[in-house]
C-alpha positions as CSV (number, residue, x, y, z in Angstrom):
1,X,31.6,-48.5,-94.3
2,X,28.0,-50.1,-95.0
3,X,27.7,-48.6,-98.2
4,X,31.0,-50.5,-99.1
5,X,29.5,-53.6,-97.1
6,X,26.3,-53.1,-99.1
7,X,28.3,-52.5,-102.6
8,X,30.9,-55.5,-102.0
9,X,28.1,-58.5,-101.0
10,X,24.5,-59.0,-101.5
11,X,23.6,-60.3,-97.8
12,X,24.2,-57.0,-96.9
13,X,20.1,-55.9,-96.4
14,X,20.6,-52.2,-98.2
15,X,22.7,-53.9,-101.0
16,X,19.6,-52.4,-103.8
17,X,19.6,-49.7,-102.8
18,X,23.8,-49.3,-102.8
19,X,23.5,-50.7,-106.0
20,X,20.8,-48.4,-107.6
21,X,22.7,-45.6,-106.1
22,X,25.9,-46.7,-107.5
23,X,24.3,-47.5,-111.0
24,X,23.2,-43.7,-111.2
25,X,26.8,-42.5,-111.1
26,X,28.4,-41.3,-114.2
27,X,31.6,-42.8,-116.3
28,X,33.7,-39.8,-114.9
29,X,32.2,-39.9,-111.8
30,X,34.8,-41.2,-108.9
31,X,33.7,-43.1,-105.1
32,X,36.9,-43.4,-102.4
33,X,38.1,-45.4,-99.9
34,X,39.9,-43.7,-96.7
35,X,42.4,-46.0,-94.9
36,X,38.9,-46.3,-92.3
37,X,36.9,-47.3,-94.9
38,X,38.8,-49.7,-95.9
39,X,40.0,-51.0,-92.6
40,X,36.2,-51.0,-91.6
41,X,35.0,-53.0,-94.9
42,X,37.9,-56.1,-94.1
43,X,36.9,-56.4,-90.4
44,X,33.2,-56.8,-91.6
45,X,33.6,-58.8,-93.8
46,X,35.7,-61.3,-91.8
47,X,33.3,-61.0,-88.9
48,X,30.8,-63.4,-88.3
49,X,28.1,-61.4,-86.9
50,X,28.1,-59.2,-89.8
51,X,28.4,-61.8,-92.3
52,X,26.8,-64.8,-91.2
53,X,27.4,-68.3,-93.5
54,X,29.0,-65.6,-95.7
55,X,32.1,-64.9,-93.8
56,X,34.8,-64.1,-95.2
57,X,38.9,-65.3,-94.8
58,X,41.0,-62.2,-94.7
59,X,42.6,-63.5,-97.5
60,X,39.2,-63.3,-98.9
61,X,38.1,-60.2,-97.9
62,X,41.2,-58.5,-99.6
63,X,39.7,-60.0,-102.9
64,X,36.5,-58.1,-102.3
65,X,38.8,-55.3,-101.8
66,X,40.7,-55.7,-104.8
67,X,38.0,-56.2,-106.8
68,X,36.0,-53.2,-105.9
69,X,38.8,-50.9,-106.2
70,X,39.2,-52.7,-109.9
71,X,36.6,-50.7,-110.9
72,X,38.2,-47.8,-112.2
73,X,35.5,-45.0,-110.5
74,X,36.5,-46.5,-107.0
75,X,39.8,-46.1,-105.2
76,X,41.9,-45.2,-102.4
77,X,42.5,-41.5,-100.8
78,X,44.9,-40.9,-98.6
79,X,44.0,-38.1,-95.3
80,X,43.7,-34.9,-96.2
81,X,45.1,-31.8,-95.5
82,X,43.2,-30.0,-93.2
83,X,41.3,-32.9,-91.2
84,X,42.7,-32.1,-87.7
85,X,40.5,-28.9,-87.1
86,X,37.2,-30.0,-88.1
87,X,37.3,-33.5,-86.9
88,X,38.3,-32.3,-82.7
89,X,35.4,-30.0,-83.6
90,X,32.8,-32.7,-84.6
91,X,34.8,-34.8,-82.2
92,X,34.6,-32.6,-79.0
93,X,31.4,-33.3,-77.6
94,X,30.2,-34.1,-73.7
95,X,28.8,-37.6,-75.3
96,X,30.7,-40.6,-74.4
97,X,30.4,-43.1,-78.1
98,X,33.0,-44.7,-80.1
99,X,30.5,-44.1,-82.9
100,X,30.5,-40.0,-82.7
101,X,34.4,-40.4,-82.5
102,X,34.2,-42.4,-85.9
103,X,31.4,-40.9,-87.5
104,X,33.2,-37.1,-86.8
105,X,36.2,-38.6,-88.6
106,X,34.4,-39.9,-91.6
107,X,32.7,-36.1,-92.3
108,X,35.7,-34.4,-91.8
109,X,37.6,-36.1,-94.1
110,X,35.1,-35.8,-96.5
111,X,34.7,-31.8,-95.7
112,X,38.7,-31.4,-95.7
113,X,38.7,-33.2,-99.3
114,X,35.6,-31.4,-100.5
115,X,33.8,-35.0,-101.0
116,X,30.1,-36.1,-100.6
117,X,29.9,-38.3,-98.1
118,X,27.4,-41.3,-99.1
119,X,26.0,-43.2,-96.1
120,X,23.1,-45.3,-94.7
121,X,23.2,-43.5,-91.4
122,X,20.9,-40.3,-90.2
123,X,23.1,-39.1,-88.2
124,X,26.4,-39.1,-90.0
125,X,24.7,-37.3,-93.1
126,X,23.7,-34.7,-90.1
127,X,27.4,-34.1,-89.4
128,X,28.7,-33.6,-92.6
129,X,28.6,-30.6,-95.2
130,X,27.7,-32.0,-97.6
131,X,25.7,-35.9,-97.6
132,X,24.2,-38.3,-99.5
133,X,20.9,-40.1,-97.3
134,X,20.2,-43.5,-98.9
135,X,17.6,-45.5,-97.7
């Protein structure tokens, strides 16, 4: 979700570096949202702890939706086949966070639908296959 954050508005502090990532990706070259993803971007952006001066309506925030799936290398995915299994694995720990629950979804959906999973966060790149670290 913080790469979208980062992709969507400049406040966001790793928005370079979303950007140079993004502007290395070819013309055939596709990014996707998951209903989390998305769902995660529009409650950031419409929170003020996030956002700051920048907040956004929700009305709002679906424009910064709309126009980043516009782009025609970025759009929706729906759950894959095949997510159950791996995400109660990553899911299944003796830890007690609402993070590990959330991060276990995101790699397994990317592992179900053989996807890189781009992110700002150590340990989510740890739990997937296969992981983009940007920094």
């Amino acid at each position: 979700m913080n790469v979208w954050l980062a992709l969507a508005h400049e406040i966001h502090p790793h928005h370079a570096a979303a950007s140079l990532w993004s502007s290395t990706l070819g013309d055939d070259a596709t990014v996707y949202f998951c209903r989390f993803t998305q769902l995660g971007l529009l409650r950031l952006l419409t929170t003020p702890a996030a956002m700051g001066e920048d907040v956004l309506t929700q009305a709002q925030a679906w424009e910064a939706f709309d126009a980043l799936v516009a782009n025609p290398g970025n759009r929706m995915l729906e759950e894959p086949a095949g997510i159950d299994e791996p995400f109660r694995r990553l899911a299944s720990s003796d830890e007690s966070s609402a993070k590990v629950c959330a991060d276990a979804y995101l790699a397994a959906f990317a592992g179900a639908a053989s996807l890189t999973l781009v992110t700002f966060d150590k340990a989510l790149a740890e739990k997937a296959r296969n992981a983009i670290l940007l920094g």
